[in-house]
C-alpha positions in Angstrom: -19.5 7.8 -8.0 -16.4 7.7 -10.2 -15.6 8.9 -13.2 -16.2 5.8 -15.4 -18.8 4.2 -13.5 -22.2 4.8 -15.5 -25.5 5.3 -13.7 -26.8 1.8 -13.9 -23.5 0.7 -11.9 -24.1 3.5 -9.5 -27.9 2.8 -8.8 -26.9 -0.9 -8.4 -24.0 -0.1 -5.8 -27.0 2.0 -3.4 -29.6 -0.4 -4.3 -27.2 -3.0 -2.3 -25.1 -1.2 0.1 -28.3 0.8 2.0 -29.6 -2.8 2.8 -26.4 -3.7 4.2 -26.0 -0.2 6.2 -29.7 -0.8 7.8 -29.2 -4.9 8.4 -26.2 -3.3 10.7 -27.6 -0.5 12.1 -25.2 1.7 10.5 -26.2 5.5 10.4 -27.3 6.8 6.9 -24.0 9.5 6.7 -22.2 10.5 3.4 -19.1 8.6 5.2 -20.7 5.6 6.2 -22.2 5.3 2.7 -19.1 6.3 0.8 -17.9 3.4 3.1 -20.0 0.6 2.1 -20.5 2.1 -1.4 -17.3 1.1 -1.5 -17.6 -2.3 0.2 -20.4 -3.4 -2.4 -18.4 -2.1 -5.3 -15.5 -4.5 -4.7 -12.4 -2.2 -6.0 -11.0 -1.6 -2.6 -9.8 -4.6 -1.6 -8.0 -3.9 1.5 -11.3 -2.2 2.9 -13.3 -5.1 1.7 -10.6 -7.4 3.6 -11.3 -5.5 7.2 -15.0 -5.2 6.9 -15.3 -9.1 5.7 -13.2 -10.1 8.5 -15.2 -8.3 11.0 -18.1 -9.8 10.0 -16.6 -13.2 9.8 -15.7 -12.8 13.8 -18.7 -11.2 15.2 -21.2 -10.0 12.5 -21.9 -6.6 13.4 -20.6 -2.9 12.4 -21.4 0.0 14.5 -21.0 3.8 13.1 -17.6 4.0 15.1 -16.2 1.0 13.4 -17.7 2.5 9.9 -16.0 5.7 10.9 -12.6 3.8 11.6 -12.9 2.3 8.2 -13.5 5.6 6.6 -10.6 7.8 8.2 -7.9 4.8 7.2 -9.0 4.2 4.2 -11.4 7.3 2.1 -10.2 10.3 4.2 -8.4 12.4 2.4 -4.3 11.8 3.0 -4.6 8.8 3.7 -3.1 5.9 0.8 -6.0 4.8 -0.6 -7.4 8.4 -0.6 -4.1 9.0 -3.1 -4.5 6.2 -4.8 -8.3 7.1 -5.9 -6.7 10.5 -6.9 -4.3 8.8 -8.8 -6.5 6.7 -10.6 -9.3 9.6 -11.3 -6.1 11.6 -12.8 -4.8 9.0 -14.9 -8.5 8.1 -16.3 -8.8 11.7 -17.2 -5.8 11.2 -18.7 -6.5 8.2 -21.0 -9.7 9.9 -22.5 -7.9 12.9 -23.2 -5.9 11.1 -25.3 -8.8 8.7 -26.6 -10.1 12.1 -27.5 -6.9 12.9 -29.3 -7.1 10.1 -31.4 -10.4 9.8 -32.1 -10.4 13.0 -33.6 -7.1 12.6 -35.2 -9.0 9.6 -37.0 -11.4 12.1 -38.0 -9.4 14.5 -39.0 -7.7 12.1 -41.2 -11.0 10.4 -42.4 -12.0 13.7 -43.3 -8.5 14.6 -45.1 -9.1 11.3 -46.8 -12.0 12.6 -48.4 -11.0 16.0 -49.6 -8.2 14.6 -51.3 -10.3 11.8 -52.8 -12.4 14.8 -53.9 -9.8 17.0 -55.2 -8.2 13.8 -57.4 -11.4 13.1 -59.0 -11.5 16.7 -60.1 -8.8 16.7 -62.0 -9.0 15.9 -65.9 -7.0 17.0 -69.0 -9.0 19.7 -70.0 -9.5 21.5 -66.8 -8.5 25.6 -67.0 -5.7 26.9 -64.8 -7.2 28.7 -62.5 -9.0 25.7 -61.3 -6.4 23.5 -61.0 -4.7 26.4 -59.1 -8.2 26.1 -56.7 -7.5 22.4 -56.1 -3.4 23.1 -55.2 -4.8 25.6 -53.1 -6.9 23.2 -51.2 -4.6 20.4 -51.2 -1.7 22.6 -49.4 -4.5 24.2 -47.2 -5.5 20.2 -46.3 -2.4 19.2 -45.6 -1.1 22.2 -43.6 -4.1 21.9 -41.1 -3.6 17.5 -41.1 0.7 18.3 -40.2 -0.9 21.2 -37.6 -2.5 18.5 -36.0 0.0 15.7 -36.4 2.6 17.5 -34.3 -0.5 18.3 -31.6 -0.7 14.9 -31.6 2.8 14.4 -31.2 3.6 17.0 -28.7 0.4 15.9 -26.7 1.9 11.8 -26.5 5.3 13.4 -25.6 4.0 14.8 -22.5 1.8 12.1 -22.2 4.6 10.0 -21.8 6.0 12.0 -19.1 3.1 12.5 -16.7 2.2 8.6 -17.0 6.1 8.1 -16.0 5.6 10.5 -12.6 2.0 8.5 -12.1 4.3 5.2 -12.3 6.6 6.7 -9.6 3.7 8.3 -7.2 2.0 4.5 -7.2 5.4 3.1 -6.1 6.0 5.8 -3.8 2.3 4.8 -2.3 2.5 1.2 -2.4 6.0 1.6 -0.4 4.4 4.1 2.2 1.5 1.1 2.3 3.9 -1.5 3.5 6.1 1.2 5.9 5.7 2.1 9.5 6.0 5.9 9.7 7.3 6.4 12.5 10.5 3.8 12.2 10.7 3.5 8.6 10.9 0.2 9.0 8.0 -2.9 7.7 4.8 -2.8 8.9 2.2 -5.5 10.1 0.7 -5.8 6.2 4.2 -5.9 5.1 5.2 -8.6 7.9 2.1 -10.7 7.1 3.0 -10.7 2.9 6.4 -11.4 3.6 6.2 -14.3 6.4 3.6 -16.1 4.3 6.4 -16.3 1.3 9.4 -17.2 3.6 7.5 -20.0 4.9 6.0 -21.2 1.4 9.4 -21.4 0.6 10.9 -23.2 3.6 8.1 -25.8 2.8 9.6 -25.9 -0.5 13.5 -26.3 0.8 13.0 -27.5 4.2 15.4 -24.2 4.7 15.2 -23.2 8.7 13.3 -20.1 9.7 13.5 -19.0 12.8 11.3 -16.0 14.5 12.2 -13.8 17.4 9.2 -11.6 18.7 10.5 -8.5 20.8 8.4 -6.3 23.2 9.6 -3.1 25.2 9.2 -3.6 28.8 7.4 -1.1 31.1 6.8 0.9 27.8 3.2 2.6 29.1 4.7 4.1 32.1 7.8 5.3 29.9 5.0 7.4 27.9 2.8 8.3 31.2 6.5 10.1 32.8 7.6 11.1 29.9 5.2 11.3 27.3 4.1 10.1 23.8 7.4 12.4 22.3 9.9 10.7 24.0 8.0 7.4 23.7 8.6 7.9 20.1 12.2 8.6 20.5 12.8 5.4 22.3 10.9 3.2 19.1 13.2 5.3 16.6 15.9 4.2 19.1 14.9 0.1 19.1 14.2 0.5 15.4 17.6 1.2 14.4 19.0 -0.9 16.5 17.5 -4.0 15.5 17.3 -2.9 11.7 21.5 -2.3 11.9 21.7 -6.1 13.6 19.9 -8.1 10.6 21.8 -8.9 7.0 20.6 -10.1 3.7 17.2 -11.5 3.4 16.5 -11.5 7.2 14.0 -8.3 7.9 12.9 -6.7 11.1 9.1 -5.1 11.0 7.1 -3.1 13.4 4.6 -6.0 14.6 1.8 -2.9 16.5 2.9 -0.4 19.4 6.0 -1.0 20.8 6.5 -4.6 19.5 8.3 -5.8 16.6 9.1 -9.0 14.7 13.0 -10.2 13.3 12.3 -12.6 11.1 15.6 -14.3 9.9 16.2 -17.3 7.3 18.3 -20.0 7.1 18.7 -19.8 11.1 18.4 -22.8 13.3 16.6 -22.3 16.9 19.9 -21.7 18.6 21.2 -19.4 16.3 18.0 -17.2 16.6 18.3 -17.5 20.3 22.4 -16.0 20.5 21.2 -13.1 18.1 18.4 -12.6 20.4 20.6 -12.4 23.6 23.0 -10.4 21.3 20.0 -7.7 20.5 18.8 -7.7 24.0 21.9 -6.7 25.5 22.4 -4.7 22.4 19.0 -2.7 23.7 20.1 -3.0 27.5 23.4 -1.2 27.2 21.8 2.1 25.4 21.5 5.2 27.4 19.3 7.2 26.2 17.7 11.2 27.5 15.1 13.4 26.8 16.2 15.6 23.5 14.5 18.5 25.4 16.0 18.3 28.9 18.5 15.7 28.9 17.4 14.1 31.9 18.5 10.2 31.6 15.8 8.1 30.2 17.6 5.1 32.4 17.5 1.4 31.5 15.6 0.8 28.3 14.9 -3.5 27.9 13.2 -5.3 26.1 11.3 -8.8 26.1 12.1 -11.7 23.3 10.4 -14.9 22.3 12.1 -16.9 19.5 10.4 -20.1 17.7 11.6 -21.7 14.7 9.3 -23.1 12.0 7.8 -26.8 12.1 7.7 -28.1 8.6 3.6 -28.5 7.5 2.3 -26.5 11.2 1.3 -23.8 9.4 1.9 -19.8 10.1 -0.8 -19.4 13.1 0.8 -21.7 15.1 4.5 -20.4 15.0 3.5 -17.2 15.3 1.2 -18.0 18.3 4.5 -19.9 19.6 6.5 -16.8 18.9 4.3 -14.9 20.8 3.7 -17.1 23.9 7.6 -17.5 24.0 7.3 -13.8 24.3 5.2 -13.5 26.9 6.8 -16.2 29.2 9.8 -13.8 29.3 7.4 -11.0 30.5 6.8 -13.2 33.4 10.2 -14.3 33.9 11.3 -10.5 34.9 11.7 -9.0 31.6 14.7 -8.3 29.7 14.8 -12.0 29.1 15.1 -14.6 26.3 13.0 -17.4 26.2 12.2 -20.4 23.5 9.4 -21.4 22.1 8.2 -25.0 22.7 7.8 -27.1 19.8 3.9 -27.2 18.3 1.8 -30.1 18.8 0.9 -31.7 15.9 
């Protein structure tokens, strides 16, 4: 339960999510309920996003794909997991300082009072040594409400700073959400937000898109010779490459594995298909070795499908078109270009 979240809420959230975990078969495990505690609580929505859409394609959810769920999105280190930590730190945060100003407005109501007090006991005839008594109280009052005046003070001040380095941690997360690790470069989430905005827009303009999908060839038996480590050198490689060969508002992501995306804007299908050509060879004419041994990695290629968006056919389809373009170059040989046919509409 988090802080915040009172025991009704919390009975509510079991009540419905043990249901859910026995309609699936799902194993009664603190992970697999923080899981779908989480699911029927609704704050998580890019958990909420995977389970519904597994559910939408084949209704079930097995303890491994509960598990799977858990160590992307709960265990600790991953984003989400800082993000909760984040959020539990600056709660704790705004009712310490609720708690600051509450009692500051009690302190002040109480001030309030004593003075009101001390004013009503003072009349023309009263001897010194009490009005000396009241002075005494007054400068006693206000001392201790200036004592806690610059408490207050100093405790904003540094308020102001820590909510400052919470601003810069969340943009530090949601920029590690959207970046591939390994290549620095856009991930799939970060592909899918941004080709759903280029193409909104290109409805909007009737501005040409183009897409080139890209695919190392032979790329499994590059990691069974020479393993995952020098796999990992080669995407780094392909990465910078195709990141040094894009301008302006064109992006290149990492689309999964070993295949990545160039999506480029206010480029006709011909154009896309000569910066294709010019990245394949770009790819091609590397010679690459092993960091460890130098032995000569030999011909790296690299497969590319370009399509260019149909006004009104919709993302699916020219990325499916993208894809199959793709794949027809696979079966050409490899280290081929080929176009996408147009969609059927």
């Amino acid at each position: 339960m988090e802080m915040g979240e009172n025991p009704q809420q919390s009975a509510e959230y079991m009540r419905l999510a043990i249901p859910l975990m026995n309609q699936y078969g799902v194993s009664l495990t603190p992970e697999n309920y923080t899981v779908w505690y989480e699911y029927v609580a609704g704050k998580n929505l890019l958990l909420n996003e995977e389970i519904d859409k597994q559910l939408k394609l084949i209704n079930s959810f097995s303890d491994k794909d509960t598990q799977e769920i858990y160590n992307r999105f709960l265990s600790p280190g991953t984003e989400q997991a800082k993000l909760a930590e984040l959020r539990q730190e600056l709660r704790q945060l705004i009712e310490e300082l609720l708690g600051f100003t509450v009692n500051g407005a009690n302190a002040a109501a109480e001030s309030t009072e004593l003075l009101a007090d001390a004013l009503s006991k003072l009349h023309p005839d009263m001897p010194r040594d009490q009005i000396r008594s009241v002075v005494q109280d007054v400068i006693n009052e206000t001392r201790q409400v200036m004592s806690s005046g610059k408490l207050l003070t100093q405790r904003l001040n540094s308020a102001a700073i820590e909510i400052e380095e919470f601003k810069n941690n969340f943009d530090d997360l949601k920029k590690q959400a959207k970046t591939d690790r390994l290549t620095n470069l856009d991930n799939r989430h970060s592909f899918d937000e941004s080709i759903l905005k280029i193409i909104k827009e290109a409805e909007h303009t009737a501005e040409p898109v183009s897409l080139i999908f890209c695919d190392l060839d032979s790329f499994k038996q590059l990691n069974e010779k020479h393993g995952n480590l020098v796999g990992d050198q080669v995407l780094k490689m392909v990465a910078a490459t195709l990141k040094a060969s894009v301008k302006g508002r064109d992006h290149v992501s990492r689309y999964g594995g070993e295949e990545f995306t160039v999506t480029l804007v206010n480029t006709s299908l011909d154009d896309a298909r000569r910066i294709a050509e010019s990245l394949r060879d770009a790819i091609a004419s590397k010679r690459i070795q092993r960091k460890d041994t130098k032995e000569p990695l030999g011909q790296i290629t690299m497969s590319f499908g370009v399509a260019s968006y149909f006004p009104s056919e919709g993302v699916e389809s020219f990325l499916q078109r993208a894809d199959r373009a793709l794949y027809q170059s696979k079966r050409n040989g490899r280290n081929t270009v080929s176009k996408a046919l147009p969609p059927i509409i």
